[in-house]
N, C-alpha and C positions, 0 to 999 in steps of 0.2 A: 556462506555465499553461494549464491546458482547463479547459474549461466545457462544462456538459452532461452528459448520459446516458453510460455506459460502457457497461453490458449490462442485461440485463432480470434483477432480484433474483430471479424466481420460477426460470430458467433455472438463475442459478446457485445461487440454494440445494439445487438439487438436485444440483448435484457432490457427491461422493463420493472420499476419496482411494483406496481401493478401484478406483473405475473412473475413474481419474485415472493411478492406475499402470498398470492396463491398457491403456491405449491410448496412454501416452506413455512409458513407460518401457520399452519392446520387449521383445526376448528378446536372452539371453547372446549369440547370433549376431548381432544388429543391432549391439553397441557396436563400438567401434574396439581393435584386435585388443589394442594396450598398454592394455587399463584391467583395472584390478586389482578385486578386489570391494569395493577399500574406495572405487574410482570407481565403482564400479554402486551403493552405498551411500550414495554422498553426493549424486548423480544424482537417487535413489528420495528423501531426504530434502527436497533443494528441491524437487521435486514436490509430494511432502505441505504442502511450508510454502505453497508459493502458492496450491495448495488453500484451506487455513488461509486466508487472508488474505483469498483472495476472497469467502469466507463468512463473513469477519466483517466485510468492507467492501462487502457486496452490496445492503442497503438505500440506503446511501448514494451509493454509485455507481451506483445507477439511478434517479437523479432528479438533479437539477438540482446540482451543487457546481464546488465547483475543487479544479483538480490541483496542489498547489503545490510546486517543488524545495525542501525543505528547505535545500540549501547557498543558496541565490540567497535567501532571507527576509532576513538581516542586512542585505544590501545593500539591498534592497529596500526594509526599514524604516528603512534607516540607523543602525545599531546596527553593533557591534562586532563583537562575537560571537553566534553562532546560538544563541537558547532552546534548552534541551530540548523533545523533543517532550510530554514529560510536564507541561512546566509551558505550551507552547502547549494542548494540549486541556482541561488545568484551564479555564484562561483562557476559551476558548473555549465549554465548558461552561457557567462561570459566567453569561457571555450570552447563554445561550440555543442555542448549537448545537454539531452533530456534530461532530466528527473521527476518523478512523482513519489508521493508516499502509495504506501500497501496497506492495503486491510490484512494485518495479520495478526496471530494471536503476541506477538510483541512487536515493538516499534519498527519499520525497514521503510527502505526505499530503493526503487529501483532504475535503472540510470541504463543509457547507453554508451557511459563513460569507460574505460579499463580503468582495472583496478589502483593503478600509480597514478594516476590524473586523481580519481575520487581521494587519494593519499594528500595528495597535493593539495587540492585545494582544502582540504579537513584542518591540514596545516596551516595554510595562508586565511583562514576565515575564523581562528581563534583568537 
């Protein structure tokens, strides 16, 4: 779990996947010699998607929230099986706050809920 600021929204609202593939998705000489164009293709696509994500999770990840692992909430709430995430941000809507998923290398999401409220509703949405 984090708490706290990520980046500054005004920063990243201004990305672009435009200049997001420019500067990280190199040229046909920088990949490694075996990648076919459907790896330079799938390379250029997760780029655009964390793009994505970041500008639609930029208000909230630049202020005050938690970072929470989707798989570790069951446990956490003691529940069974993990919510969807669709029926956690209901939930969490209902009371009053944000959630977005994360581009991360495993599943999260991040919320400007405290952490007994995300408990709460993880339980009430199984």
């Amino acid at each position: 779990m984090w708490t706290g600021p990520l980046f500054d929204a005004d920063i990243a609202g201004r990305m672009t996947v435009e200049r997001a593939l420019e500067i990280c998705a190199g040229k046909k000489e920088d990949y490694p010699e075996d990648w076919t164009d459907f790896d330079i293709e799938h390379s250029q696509r997760e780029i655009e998607r964390s793009v994505r994500h970041i500008s639609e999770s930029a208000e909230l990840l630049s202020g005050d929230h938690l970072l929470v692992a989707v798989d570790q909430i069951g446990i956490a709430a003691g529940i069974g099986q993990i919510p969807s995430l669709k029926k956690l941000k209901s939930g969490l809507s209902e009371r009053g706050y944000k959630m977005t998923q994360c581009q991360m290398p495993e599943p999260m999401f991040a919320t400007n809920a405290d952490w007994q409220t995300v408990l709460e509703v993880a339980r009430s949405a199984e």
